[in-house]
C-alpha positions as CSV (number, residue, x, y, z in Angstrom):
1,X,-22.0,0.7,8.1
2,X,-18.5,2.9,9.4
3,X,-15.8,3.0,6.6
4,X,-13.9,0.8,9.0
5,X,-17.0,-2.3,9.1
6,X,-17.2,-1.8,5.1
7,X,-12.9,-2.3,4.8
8,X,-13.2,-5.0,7.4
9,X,-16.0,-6.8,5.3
10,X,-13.8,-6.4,2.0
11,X,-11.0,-7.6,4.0
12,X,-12.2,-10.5,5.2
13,X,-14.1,-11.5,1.8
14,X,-10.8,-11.2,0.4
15,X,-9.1,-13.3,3.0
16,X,-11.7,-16.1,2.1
17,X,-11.2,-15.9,-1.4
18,X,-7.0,-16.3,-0.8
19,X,-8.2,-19.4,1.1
20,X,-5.9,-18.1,4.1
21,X,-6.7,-18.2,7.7
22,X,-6.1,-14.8,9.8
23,X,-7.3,-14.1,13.0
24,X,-9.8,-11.5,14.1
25,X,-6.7,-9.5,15.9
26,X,-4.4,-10.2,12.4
27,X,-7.4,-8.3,10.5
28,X,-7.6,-5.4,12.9
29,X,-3.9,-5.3,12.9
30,X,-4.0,-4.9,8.9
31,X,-6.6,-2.2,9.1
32,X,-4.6,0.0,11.7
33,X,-1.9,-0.3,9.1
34,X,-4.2,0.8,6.3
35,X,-5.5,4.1,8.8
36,X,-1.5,4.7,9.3
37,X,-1.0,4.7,5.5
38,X,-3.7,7.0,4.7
39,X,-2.5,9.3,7.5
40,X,1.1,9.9,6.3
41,X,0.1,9.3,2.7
42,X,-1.7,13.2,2.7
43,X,1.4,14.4,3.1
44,X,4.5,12.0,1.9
45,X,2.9,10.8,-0.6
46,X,3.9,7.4,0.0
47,X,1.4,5.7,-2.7
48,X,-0.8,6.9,-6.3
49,X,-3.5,4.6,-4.1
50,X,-5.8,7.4,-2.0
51,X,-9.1,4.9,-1.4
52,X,-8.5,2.9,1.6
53,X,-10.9,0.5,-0.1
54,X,-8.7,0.5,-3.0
55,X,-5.9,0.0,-0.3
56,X,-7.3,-3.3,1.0
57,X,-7.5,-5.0,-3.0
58,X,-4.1,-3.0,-4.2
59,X,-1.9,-3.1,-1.1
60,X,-3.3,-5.8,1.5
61,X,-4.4,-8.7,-0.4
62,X,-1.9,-8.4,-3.2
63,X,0.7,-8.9,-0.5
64,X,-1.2,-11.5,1.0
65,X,-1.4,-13.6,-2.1
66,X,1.8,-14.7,-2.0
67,X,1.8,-15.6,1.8
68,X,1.0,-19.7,0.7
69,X,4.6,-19.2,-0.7
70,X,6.4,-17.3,1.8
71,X,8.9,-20.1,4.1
72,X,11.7,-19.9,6.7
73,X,12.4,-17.7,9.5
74,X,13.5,-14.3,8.8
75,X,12.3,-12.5,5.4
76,X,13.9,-9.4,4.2
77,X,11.3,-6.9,1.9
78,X,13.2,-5.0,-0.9
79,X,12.8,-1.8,-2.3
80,X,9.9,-1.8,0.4
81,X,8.3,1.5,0.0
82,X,5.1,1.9,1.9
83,X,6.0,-1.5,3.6
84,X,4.7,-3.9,1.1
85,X,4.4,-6.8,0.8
86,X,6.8,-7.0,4.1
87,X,4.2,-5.6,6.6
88,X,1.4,-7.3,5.4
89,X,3.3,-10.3,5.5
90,X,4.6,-9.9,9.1
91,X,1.2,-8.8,10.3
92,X,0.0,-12.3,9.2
93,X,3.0,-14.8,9.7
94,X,5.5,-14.9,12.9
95,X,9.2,-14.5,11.9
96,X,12.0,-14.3,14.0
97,X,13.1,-11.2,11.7
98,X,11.8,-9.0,9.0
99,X,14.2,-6.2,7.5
100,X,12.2,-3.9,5.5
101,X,14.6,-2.0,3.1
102,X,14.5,1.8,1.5
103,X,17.0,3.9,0.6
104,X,13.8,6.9,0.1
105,X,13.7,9.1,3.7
106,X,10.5,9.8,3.8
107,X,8.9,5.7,3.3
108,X,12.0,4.6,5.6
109,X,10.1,7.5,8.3
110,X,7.1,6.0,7.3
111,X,8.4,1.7,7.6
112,X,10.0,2.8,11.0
113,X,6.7,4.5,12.8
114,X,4.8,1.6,11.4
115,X,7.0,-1.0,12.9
116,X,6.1,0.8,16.2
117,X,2.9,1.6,16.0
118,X,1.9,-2.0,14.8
119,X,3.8,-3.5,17.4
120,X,6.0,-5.3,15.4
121,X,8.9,-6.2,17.5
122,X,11.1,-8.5,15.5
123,X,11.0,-6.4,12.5
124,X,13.4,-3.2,11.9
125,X,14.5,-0.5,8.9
126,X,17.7,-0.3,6.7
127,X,17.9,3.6,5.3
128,X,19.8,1.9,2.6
129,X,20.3,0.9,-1.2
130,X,20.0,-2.7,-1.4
131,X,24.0,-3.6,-2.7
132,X,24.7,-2.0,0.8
133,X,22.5,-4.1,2.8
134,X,24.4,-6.7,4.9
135,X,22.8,-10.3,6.1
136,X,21.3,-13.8,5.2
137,X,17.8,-14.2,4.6
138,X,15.5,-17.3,4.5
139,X,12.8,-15.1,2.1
140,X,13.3,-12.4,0.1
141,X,10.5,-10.3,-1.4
142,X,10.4,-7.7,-3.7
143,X,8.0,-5.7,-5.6
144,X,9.1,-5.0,-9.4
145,X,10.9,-2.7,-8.1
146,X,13.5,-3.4,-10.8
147,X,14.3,-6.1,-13.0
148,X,14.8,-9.9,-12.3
149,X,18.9,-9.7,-13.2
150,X,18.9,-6.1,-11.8
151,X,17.1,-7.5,-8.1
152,X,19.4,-10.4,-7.9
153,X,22.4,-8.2,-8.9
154,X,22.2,-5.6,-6.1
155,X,20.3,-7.9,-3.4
156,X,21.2,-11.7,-4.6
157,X,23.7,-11.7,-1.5
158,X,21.3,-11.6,0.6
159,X,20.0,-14.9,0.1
160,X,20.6,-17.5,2.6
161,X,21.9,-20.9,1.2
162,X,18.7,-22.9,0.3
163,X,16.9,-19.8,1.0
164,X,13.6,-18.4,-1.7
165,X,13.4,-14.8,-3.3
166,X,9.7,-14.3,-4.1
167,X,9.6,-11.5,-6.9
168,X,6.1,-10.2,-7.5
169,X,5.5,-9.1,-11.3
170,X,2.6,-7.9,-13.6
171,X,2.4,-9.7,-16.8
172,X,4.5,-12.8,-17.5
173,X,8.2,-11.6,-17.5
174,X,9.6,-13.9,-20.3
175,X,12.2,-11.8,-21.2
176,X,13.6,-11.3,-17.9
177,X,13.5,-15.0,-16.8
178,X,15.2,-15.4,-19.7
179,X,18.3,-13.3,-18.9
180,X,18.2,-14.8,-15.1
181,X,22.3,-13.9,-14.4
182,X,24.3,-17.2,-13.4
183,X,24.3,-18.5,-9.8
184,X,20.1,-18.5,-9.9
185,X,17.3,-20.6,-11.2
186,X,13.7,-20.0,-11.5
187,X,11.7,-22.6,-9.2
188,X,8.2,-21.4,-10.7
189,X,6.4,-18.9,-12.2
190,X,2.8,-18.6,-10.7
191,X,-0.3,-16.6,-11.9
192,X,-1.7,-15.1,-8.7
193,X,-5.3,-14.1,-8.5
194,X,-5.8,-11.2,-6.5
195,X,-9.5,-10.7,-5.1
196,X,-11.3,-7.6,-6.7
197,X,-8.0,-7.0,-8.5
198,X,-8.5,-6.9,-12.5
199,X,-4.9,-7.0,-13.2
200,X,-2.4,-9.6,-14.1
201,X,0.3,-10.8,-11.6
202,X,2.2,-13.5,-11.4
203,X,4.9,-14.7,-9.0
204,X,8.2,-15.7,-10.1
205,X,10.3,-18.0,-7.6
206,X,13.9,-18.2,-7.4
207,X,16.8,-20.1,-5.6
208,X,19.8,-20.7,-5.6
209,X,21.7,-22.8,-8.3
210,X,23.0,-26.2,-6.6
211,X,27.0,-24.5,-7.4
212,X,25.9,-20.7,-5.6
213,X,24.4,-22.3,-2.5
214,X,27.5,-24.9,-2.1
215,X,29.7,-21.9,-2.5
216,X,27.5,-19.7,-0.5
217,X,27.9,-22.3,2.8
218,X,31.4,-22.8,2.5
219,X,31.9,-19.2,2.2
């Protein structure tokens, strides 16, 4: 069996585990984007992951877990590194737009030859720190790259009125839902299980409080 037929296999396993439904083209599209990563990761270091195995459980079906809870037309990724989960996710849902944002030159290199090699037309780059990043987003997903107040305090503008921010966690971030700044409320808190993935995650959910989303239209 190639290295590519044993990923595919532990792709698809996975897939069928999540209970999701891609097509054979989605798959092949989220193993080209696996090849790209371990390509540019040999010299920009773009993840700690080097075993495109290890790629498809850490990177591919942890971002594909939360694709049940991903809504609305356009989705903007934050702090989105080495594209995740904002690539996985556009490789296996249509949007109208998907912003992938980085303020790190070398991933926003990366996010931008990905975008063009995988053929994904309705998604583009911001070079940029969050706060600075203009627009309205249906979804908003972010990686722990910081915490819940600090997300929604640099990116919380970016949510579109009735719009979801889907921040994926490790353990169970009491303390942070907990000091949730005003305008925001928690919708849910999830346990994700990730297939072949011994490692907590859970998914917290956020909108916007009724007041923030009636001053956000009128604005």
């Amino acid at each position: 069996m190639s290295e590519r037929e044993a990923l595919r296999k532990r792709l698809g396993a996975g897939v069928a585990a999540l209970s999701l439904e891609l097509t054979e083209s989605t798959i092949e599209r989220l193993l080209d984007y696996v090849d790209l990563l371990v390509r540019w990761n040999a010299a920009y270091n773009l993840t700690a992951v080097r075993d495109p195995a290890e790629m498809v459980t850490r990177h591919l079906l942890d971002s594909l877990a939360v694709l049940p809870y991903v809504d609305g037309a356009t989705l903007a990724d934050l702090g989105s590194g080495a594209g995740l989960p904002g690539i996985p996710l556009a490789l296996a849902r249509r949007f109208e737009a998907v912003l992938l944002v980085d303020s790190n030159g070398k991933k926003a290199r990366f996010l931008r030859e990905a975008v063009r090699q995988l053929g994904l037309a309705e998604a583009s780059v911001a070079e940029s720190r969050v706060e600075a990043v203009q627009g309205r987003f249906d979804c908003i997903t972010a990686r722990a790259f910081a915490t819940l107040a600090d997300m929604l305090a640099l990116g919380g503008h970016l949510l579109a009125p009735g719009g979801r921010w889907l921040a994926l966690k490790g353990r169970h971030p009491q303390d942070e839902l907990d000091a949730l700044p005003p305008g925001f409320e928690v919708e849910s808190v999830r346990r994700i299980e990730v297939p072949g993935l011994d490692a907590e995650r859970h998914l917290v959910t956020i909108r916007r409080s009724d007041r923030a989303a009636d001053a956000g239209s009128s604005s």
